[in-house]
C-alpha positions as CSV (number, residue, x, y, z in Angstrom):
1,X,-74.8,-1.9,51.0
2,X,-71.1,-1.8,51.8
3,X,-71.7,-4.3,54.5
4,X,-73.3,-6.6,51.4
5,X,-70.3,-5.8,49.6
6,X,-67.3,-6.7,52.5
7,X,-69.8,-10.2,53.2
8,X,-69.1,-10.9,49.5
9,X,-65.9,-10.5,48.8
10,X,-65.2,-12.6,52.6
11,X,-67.8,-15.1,51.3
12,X,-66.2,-15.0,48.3
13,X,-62.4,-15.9,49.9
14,X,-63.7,-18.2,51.6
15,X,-65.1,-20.1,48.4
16,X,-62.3,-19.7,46.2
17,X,-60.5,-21.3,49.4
18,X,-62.9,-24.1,49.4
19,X,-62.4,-24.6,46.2
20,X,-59.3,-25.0,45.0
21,X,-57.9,-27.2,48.3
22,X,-56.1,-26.5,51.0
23,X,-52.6,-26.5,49.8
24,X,-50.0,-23.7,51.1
25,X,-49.7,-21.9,48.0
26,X,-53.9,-21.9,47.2
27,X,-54.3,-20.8,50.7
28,X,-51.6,-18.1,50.7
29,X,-53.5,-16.6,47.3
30,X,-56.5,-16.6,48.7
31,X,-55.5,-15.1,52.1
32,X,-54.0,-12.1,50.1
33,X,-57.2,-11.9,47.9
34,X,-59.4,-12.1,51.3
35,X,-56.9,-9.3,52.4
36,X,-57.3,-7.1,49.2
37,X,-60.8,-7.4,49.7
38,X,-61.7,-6.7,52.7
39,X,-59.1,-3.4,52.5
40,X,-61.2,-2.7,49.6
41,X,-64.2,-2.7,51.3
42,X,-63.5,-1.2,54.7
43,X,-62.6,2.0,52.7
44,X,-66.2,1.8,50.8
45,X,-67.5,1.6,54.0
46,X,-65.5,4.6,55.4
47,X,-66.1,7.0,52.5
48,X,-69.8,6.1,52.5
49,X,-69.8,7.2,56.1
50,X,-67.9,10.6,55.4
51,X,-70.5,11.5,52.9
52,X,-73.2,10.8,55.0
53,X,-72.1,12.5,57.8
54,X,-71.1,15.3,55.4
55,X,-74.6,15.0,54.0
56,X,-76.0,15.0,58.2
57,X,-73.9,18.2,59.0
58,X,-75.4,19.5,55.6
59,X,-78.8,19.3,56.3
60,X,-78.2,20.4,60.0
61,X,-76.9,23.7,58.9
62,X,-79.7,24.4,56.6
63,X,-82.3,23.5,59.5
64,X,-80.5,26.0,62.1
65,X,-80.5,28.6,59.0
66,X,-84.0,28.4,58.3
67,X,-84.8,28.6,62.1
68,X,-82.9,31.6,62.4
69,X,-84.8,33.6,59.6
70,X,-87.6,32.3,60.7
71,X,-87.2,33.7,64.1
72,X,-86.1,37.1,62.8
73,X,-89.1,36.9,60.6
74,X,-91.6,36.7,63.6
75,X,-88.9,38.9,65.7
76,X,-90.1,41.7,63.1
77,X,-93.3,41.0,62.9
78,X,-93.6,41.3,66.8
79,X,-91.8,44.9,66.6
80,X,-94.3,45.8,63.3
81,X,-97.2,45.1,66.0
82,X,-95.5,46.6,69.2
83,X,-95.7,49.6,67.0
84,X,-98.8,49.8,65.5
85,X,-99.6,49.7,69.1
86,X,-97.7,52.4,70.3
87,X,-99.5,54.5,67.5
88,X,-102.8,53.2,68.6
89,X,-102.2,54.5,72.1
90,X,-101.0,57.7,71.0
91,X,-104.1,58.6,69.4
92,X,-106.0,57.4,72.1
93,X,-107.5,54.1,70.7
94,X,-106.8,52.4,73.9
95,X,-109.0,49.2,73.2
96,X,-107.9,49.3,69.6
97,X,-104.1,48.9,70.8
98,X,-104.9,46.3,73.7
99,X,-107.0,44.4,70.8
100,X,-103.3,44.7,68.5
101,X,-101.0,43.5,71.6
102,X,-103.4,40.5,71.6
103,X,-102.3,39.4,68.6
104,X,-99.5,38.5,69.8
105,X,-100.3,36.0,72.3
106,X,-98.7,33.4,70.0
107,X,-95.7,35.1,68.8
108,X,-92.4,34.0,70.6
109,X,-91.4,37.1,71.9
110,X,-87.8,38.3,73.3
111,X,-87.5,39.1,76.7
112,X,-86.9,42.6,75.3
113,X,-90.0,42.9,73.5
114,X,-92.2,40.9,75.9
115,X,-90.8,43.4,78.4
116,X,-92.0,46.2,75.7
117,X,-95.7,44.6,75.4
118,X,-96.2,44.3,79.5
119,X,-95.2,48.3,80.3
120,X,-97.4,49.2,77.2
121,X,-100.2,46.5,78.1
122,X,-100.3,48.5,81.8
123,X,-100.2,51.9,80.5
124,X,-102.6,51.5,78.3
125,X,-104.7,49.4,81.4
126,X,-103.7,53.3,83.4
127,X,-105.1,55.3,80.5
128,X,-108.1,54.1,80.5
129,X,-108.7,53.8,83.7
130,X,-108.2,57.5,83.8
131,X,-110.4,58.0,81.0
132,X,-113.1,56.0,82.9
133,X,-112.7,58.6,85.8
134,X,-112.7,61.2,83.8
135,X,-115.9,60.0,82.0
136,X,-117.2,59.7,85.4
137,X,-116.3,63.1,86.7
138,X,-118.3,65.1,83.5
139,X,-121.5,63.2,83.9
């Protein structure tokens, strides 16, 4: 739109120059009008451009903001789980715990917490494998 308006006011100059002849002084006042006008619109243009890069950085910020709480979101919602687990297993519902870490498969964990899952995953896998000897071992 501020393109339209700069073509205009140069279309414009260029009429008015057309116009009224080609004599020195005509020319000279429509030189200084074609100047006026195109000053006029090149700082249109160059506001319009700060707001919308304003606008841009704007909408970038609120993007990276609602990524970010959306990460700690499912961040906490991984830990709420890890720990459910962790209970599981400590009253011996092995499958019930293995069946909670599942839920996780996709979560976007942290190395921390994917770390967390794969020691609990294993102990859990070494737990009831004992159990299963065990269960052998009293038949």
């Amino acid at each position: 739109m501020k393109i339209q308006t700069l073509s205009a006011g140069v279309v414009s100059c260029l009429l008015m120059v057309g116009i009224t002849g080609c004599d020195k002084d005509s020319s000279n006042k429509a030189a200084d009008n074609a100047k006026s006008n195109v000053e006029s619109a090149t700082s249109a243009v160059q506001q319009g451009a700060e707001k919308a890069a304003g606008e841009v950085k704007q909408a970038g910020e609120k993007a990276v903001d609602a990524v970010t709480e959306k990460a700690k979101e499912a961040g906490g919602e991984a830990t709420a789980v890890i720990t459910k687990a962790q209970g599981q297993v400590a009253e011996k519902k092995y499958q019930e715990a293995l069946t909670t870490l599942g839920g996780l498969k996709d979560v976007k964990l942290s190395d921390n917490q994917q770390k967390v899952v794969d020691e609990l995953k294993a102990q859990i896998q070494k737990l009831m494998s004992g159990n299963a000897a065990g269960n052998l071992l009293s038949k």
